[in-house]
Structures are given as structure tokens and as C-alpha cells.
N, C-alpha and C positions, 0 to 999 in steps of 0.2 A: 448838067442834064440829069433828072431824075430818073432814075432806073423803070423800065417797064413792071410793071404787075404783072403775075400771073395766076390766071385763074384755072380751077378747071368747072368744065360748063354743064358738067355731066355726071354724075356722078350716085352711087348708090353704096347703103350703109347695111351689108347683110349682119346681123347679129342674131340670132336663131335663139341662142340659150338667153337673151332678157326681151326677146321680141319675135316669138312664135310666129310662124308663118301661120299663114289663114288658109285652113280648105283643102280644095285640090285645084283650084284655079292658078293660073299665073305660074309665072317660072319660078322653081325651083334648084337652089344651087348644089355645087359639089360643094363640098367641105373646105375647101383649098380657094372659093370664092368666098369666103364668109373672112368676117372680121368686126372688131368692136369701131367705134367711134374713136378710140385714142388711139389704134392703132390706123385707122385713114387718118388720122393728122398726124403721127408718125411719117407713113409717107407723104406727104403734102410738104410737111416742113424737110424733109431729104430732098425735095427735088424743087425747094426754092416756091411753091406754092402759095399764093397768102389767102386763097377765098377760093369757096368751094360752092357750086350748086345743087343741092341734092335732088333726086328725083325720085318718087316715092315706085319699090320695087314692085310688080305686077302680083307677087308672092304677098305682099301682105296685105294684100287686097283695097280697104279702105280705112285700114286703122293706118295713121299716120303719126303713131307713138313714136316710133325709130327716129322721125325728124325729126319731131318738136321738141325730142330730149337733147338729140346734136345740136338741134338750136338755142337751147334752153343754156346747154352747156357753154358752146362757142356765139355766144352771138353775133362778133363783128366779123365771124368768118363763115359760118353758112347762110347760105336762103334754101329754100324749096319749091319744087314741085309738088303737090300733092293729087292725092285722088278723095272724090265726096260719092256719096252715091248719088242718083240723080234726084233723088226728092229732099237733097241737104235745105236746111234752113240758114237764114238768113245770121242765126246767131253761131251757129259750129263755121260757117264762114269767118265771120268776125271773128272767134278766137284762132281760126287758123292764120288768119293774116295779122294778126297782133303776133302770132308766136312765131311771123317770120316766113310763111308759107307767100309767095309773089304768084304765084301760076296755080293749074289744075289741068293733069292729065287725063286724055281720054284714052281709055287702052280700050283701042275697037278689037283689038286681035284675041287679046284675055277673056274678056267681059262680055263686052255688049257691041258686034257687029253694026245694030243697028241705032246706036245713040246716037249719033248725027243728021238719020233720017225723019224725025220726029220733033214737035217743038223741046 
């Protein structure tokens, strides 16, 4: 029998000193939550981990640099969530999903209460 896989489903890459937070929007961490990319696959691989989904953190509003470089880096172990603003184009799409980006969050709490109420 093959061994189960384990993923984690959730997951977020704070890096502050190569990936500035944006603004004053969205959550802000303590120091003690932050961490590089090689250090989340540090733990990933301690605790048996093989594939990770990231999700783009509400702090860094719509630049989704932090992902695309964990993905850039690790290919066969991340995907993402991301955030676009709402008037994104049809091409910063395309390059988010060639770089590995599968979904797109709506952060109603952070942002925009009413993005769901409107076309």
C-alpha cells in the first residue's frame, strides 16, 4: 500500500524583510509569525509534509510577489491562492496562473465588504 500524502491546505509565507507589507490594510503580524520560504519547507519537511497551498496574506494586499517566488522556487510543492484587484486584466491573470496561482481570494473583511454585492 502506498503511503498517504500530506498536504497542508492553508497556508501563508510572511517574509516582511524581501516582501514588504502594503499599507495599513489587512493583518499584520508579530514577529514570531513571520518566516522565509525555506524556513516553511523546513517545517513541512519535519513533519512529513509533501505539498503546500498558499494563500495570499490580507497584509500584502494585491501584490502576490511572496507566492510566485515560493512557486517559482518550489514548483512541485506549492500552489496559490491569490488576490487581483477587481479591475485585473485578463493578462496579469494569465501570468498568475501559469506561475501556479489555482484560485483568488475575496477578503470581504480587509478590503471590500461590498465586492460580492455588485457585478
Amino acid at each position: 500500500m502506498k503511503p498517504a500524502r500530506i498536504l497542508d491546505c492553508h497556508a501563508h509565507i510572511i517574509d516582511p524583510v524581501r516582501f514588504p507589507l502594503s499599507g495599513d490594510q489587512g493583518y499584520k503580524p508579530r514577529p514570531e509569525e513571520t518566516g522565509t520560504c525555506e524556513q516553511y519547507c523546513e517545517v513541512l519537511d519535519g513533519h512529513g509534509v509533501e505539498c503546500a497551498l498558499l494563500v495570499q496574506l490580507s497584509g500584502y494586499g494585491t501584490n502576490n510577489s511572496v507566492l510566485v517566488d515560493a512557486m517559482q522556487r518550489y514548483p512541485r510543492r506549492f500552489k496559490a491562492i491569490g488576490v487581483v484587484h477587481d479591475d485585473v486584466g485578463d493578462a496579469e491573470l494569465e501570468a498568475l496562473a501559469s506561475a501556479g496561482v489555482v484560485g483568488l481570494r475575496f477578503n470581504l473583511v480587509s478590503y471590500d465588504r461590498e465586492a460580492l454585492n455588485r457585478p
